[in-house]
MIDOSE-1310 file (N, C-alpha, C; in nm, 2 decimals, decimal comma, always signed):
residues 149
xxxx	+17,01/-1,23/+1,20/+17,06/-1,37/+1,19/+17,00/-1,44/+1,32; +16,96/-1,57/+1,30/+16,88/-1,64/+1,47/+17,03/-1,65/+1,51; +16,96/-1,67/+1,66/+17,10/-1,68/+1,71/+17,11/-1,76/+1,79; +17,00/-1,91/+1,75/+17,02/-2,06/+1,77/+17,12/-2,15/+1,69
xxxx	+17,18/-2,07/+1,59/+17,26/-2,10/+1,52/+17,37/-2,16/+1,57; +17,39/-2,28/+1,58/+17,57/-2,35/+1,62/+17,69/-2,29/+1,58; +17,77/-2,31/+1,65/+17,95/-2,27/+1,52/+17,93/-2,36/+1,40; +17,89/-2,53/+1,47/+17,95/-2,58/+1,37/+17,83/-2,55/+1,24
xxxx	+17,73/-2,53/+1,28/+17,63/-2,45/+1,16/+17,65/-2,40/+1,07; +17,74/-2,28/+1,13/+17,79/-2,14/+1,09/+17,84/-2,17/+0,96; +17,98/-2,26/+1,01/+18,08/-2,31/+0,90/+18,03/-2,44/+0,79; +17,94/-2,48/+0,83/+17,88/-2,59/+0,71/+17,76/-2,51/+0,61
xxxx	+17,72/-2,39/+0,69/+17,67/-2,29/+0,57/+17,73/-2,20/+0,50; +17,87/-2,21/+0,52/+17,92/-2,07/+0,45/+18,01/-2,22/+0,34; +18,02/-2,29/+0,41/+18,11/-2,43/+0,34/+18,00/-2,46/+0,18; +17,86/-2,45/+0,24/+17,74/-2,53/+0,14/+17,73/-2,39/+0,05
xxxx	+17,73/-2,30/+0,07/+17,71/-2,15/+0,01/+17,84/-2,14/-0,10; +17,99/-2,18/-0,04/+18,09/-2,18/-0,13/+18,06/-2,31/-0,28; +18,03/-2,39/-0,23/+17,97/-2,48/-0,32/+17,86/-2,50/-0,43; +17,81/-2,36/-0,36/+17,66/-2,27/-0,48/+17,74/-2,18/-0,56
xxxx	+17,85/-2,18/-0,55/+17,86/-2,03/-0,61/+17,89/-1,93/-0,54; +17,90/-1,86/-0,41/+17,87/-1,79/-0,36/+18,05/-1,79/-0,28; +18,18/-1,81/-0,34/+18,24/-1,84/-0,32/+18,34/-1,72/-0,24; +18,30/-1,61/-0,26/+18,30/-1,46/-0,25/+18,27/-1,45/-0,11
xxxx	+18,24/-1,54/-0,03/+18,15/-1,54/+0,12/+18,28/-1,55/+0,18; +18,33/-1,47/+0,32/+18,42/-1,44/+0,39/+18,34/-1,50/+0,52; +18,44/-1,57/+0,62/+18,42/-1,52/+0,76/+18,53/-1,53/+0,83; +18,45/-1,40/+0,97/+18,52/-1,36/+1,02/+18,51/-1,37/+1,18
xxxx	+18,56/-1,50/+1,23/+18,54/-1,57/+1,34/+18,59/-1,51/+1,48; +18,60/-1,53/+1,63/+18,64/-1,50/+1,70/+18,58/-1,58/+1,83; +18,62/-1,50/+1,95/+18,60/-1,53/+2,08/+18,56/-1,44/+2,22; +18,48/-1,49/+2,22/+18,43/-1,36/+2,34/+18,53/-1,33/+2,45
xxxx	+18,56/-1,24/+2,52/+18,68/-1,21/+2,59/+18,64/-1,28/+2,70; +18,55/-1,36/+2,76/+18,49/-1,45/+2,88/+18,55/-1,60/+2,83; +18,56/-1,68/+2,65/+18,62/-1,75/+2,61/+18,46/-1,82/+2,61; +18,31/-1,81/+2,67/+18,22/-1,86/+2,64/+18,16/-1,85/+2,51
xxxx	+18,18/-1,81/+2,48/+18,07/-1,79/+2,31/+18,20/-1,73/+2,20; +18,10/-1,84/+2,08/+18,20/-1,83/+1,97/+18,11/-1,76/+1,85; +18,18/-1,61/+1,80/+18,16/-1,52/+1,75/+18,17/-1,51/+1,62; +18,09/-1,46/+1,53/+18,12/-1,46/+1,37/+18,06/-1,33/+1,31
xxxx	+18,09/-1,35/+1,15/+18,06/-1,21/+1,08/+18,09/-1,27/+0,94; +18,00/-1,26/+0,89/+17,98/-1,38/+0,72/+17,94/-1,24/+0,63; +18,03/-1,22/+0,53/+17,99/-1,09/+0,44/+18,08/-1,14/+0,30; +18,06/-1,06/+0,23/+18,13/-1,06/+0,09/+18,21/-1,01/+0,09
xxxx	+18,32/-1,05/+0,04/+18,43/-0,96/+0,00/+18,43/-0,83/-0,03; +18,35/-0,85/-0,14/+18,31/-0,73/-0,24/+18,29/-0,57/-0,10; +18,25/-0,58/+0,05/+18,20/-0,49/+0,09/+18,34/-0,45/+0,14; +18,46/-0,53/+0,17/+18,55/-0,44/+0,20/+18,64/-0,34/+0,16
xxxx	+18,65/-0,23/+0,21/+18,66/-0,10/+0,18/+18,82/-0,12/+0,13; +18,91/-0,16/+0,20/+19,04/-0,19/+0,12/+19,08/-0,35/+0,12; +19,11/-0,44/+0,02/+19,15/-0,56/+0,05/+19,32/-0,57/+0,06; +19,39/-0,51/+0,14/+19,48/-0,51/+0,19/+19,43/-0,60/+0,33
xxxx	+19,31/-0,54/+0,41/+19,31/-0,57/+0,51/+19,19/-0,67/+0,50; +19,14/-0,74/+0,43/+19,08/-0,83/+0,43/+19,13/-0,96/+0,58; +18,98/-0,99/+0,63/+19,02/-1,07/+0,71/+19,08/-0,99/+0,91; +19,09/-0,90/+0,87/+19,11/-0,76/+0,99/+19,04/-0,73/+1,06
xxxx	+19,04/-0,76/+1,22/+18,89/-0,73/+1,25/+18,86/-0,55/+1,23; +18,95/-0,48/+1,29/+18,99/-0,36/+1,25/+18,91/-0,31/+1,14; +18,88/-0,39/+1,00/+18,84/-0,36/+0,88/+18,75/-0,41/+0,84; +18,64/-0,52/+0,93/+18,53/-0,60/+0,88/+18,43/-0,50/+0,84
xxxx	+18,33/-0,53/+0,75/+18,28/-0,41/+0,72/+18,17/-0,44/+0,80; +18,04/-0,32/+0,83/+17,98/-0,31/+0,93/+17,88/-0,35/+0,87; +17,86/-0,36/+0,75/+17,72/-0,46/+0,67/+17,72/-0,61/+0,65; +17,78/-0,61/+0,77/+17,77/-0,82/+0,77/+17,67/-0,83/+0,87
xxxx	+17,65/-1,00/+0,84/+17,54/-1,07/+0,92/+17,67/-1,14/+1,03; +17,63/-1,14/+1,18/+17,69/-1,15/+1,27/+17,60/-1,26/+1,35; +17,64/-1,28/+1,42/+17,63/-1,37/+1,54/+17,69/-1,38/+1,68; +17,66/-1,47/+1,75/+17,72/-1,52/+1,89/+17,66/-1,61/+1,90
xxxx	+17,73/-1,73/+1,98/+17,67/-1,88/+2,02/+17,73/-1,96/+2,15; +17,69/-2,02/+2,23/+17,78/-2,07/+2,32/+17,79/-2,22/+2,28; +17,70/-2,24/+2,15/+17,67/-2,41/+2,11/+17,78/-2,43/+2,03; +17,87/-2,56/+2,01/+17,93/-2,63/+1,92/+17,85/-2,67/+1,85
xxxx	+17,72/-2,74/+1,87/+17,66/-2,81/+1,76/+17,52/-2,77/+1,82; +17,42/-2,86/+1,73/+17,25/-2,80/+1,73/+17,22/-2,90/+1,87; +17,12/-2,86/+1,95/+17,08/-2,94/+2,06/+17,04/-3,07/+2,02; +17,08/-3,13/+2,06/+17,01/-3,31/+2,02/+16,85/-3,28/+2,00
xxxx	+16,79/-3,32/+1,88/+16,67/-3,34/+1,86/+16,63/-3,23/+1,75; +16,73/-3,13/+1,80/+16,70/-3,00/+1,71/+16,75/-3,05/+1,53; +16,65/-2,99/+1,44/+16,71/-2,99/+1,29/+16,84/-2,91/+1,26; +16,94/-2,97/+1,17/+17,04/-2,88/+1,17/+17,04/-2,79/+1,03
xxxx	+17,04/-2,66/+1,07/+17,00/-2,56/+0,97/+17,11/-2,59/+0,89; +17,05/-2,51/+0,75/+17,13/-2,51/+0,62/+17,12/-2,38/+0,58; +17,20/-2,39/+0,37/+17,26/-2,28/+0,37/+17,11/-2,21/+0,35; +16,96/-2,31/+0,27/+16,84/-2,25/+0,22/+16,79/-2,16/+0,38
xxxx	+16,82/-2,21/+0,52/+16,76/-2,13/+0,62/+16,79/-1,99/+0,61; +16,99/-2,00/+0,60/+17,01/-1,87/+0,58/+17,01/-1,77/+0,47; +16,98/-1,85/+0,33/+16,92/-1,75/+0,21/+16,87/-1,67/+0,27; +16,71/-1,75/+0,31/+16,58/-1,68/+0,35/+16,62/-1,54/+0,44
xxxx	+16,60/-1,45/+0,34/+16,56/-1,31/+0,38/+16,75/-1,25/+0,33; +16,82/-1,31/+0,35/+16,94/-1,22/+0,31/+16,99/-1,26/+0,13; +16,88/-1,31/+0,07/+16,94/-1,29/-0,07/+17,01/-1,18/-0,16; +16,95/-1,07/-0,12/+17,10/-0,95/-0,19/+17,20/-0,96/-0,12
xxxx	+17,24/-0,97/+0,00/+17,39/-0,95/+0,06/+17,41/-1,07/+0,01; +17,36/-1,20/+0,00/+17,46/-1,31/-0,04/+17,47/-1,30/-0,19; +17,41/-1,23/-0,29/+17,40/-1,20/-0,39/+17,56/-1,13/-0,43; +17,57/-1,06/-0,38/+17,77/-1,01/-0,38/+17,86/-1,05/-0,34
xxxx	+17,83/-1,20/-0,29/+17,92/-1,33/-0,30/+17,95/-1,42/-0,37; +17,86/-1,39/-0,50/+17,87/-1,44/-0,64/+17,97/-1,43/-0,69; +18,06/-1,56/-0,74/+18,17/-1,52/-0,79/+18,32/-1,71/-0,74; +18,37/-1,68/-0,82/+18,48/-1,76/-0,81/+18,61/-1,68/-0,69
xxxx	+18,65/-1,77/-0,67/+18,74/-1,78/-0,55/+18,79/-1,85/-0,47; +18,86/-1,97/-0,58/+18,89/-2,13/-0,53/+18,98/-2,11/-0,46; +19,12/-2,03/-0,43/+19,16/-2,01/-0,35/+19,12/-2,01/-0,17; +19,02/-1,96/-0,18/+18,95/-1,93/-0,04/+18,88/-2,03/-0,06
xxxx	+18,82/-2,09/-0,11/+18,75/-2,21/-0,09/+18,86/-2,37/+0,00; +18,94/-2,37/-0,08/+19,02/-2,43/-0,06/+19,07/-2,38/+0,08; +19,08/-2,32/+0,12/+19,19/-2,28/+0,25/+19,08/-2,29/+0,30; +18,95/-2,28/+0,33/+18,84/-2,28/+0,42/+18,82/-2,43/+0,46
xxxx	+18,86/-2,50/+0,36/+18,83/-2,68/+0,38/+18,89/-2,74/+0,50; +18,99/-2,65/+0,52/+19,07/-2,71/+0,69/+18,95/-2,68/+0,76; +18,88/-2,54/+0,77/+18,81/-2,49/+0,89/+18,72/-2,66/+0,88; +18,62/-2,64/+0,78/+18,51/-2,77/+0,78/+18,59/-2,88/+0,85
xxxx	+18,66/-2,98/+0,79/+18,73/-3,03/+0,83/+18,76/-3,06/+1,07; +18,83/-2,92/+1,08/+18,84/-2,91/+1,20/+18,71/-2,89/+1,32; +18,61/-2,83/+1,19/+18,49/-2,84/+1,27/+18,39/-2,95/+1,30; +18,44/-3,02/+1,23/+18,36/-3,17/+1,26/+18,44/-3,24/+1,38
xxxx	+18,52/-3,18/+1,42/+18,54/-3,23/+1,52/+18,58/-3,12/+1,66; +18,47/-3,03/+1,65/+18,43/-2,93/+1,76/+18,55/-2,81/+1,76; +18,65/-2,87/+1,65/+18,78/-2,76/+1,70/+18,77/-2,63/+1,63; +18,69/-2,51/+1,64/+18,65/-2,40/+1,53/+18,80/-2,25/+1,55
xxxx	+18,73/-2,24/+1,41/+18,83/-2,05/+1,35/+18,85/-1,95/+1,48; +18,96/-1,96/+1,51/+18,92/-1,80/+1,58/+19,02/-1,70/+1,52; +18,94/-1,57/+1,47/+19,06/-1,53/+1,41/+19,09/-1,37/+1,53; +18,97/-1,39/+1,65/+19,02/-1,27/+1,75/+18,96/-1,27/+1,92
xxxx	+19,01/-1,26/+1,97/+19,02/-1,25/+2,08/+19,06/-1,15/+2,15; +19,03/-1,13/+2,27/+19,07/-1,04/+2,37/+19,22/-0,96/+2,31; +19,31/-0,99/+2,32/+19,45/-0,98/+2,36/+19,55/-1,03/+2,25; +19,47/-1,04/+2,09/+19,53/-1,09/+1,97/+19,47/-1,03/+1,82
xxxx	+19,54/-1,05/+1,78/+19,57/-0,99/+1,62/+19,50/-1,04/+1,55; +19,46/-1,08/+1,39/+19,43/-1,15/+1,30/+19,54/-1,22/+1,25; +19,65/-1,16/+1,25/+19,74/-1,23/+1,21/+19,83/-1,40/+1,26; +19,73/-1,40/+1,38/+19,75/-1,51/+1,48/+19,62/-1,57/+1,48
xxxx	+19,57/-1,59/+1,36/+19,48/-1,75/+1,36/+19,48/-1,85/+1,39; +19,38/-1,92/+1,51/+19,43/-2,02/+1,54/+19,27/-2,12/+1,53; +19,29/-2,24/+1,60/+19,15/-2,33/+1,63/+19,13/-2,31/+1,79; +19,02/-2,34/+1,82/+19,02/-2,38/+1,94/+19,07/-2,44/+2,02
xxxx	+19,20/-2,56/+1,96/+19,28/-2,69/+2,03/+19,41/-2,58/+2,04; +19,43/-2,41/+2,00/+19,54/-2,37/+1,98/+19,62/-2,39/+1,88; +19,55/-2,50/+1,78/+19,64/-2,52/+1,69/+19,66/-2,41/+1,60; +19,76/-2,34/+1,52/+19,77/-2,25/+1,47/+19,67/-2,26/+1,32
xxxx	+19,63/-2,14/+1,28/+19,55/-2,15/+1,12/+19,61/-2,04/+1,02; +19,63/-2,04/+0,92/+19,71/-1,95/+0,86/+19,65/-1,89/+0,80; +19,66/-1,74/+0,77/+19,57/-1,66/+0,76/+19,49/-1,67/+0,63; +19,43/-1,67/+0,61/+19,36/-1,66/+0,44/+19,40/-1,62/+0,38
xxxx	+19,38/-1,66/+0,26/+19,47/-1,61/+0,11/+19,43/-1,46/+0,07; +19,51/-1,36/+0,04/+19,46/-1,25/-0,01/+19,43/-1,29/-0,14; +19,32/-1,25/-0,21/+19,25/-1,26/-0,35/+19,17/-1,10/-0,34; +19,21/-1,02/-0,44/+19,17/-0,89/-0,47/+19,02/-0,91/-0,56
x	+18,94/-0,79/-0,48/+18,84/-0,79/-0,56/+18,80/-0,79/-0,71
């Protein structure tokens, strides 16, 4: 995955990917234990091994596309990548994201939403759980809907 990639990037391609079809796309957000760089992990449902723990960092599966960024947004001047930048080259793994899943679609629409205005997912940190989702303003986020494979 480049790793000029923004947060708010991140989340307006997994946002544009739910809207293909590809609704089956999970992420799995966080925070560097320094609190500089905001962390991800974008995979399919389909790859986790129990969906009990969906959403766990404990449980993310180790065949996702990952990242780190210290950017909120693209540098002024820069283009802002889309979902066609990140097709390119990962079409089978997004290919197991095929699939309905309005539920998660819907509960992801806060994230978009909060990220247009710099405030992004963290679902881990240093010294916290999954079960304590929050934004970057601290506002609390509630955990994602379980939907079984």
């Amino acid at each position: 995955m480049n790793p000029d990639y923004s947060a708010y990037e991140v989340i307006m391609i997994v946002h544009e990917l739910h809207q293909r079809g590809y609704e089956q796309l999970r992420l799995f957000p966080g925070i560097s234990p320094n609190g500089m760089c905001w962390r991800w992990m974008i995979y399919p449902k389909q790859l986790m091994q129990d969906n009990r723990f969906e959403h766990h960092g404990d449980c993310t599966p180790f065949e996702c596309l990952r990242g780190s960024t210290g950017a909120a947004f693209p540098e002024e001047g820069q283009n802002l990548k889309t979902a066609d930048d990140f097709i390119r080259g990962n079409e089978k793994f997004l290919d197991l994201a095929k699939g309905e899943d309005k539920a998660y679609v819907e509960w992801f629409e806060q994230i978009v939403e909060h990220a247009k205005n710099k405030d992004f997912p963290i679902a881990f940190e240093e010294f916290f759980h999954a079960e304590e989702w929050k934004f970057t303003s601290k506002e609390p986020l509630t955990y994602p809907p379980f939907t079984p494979v």
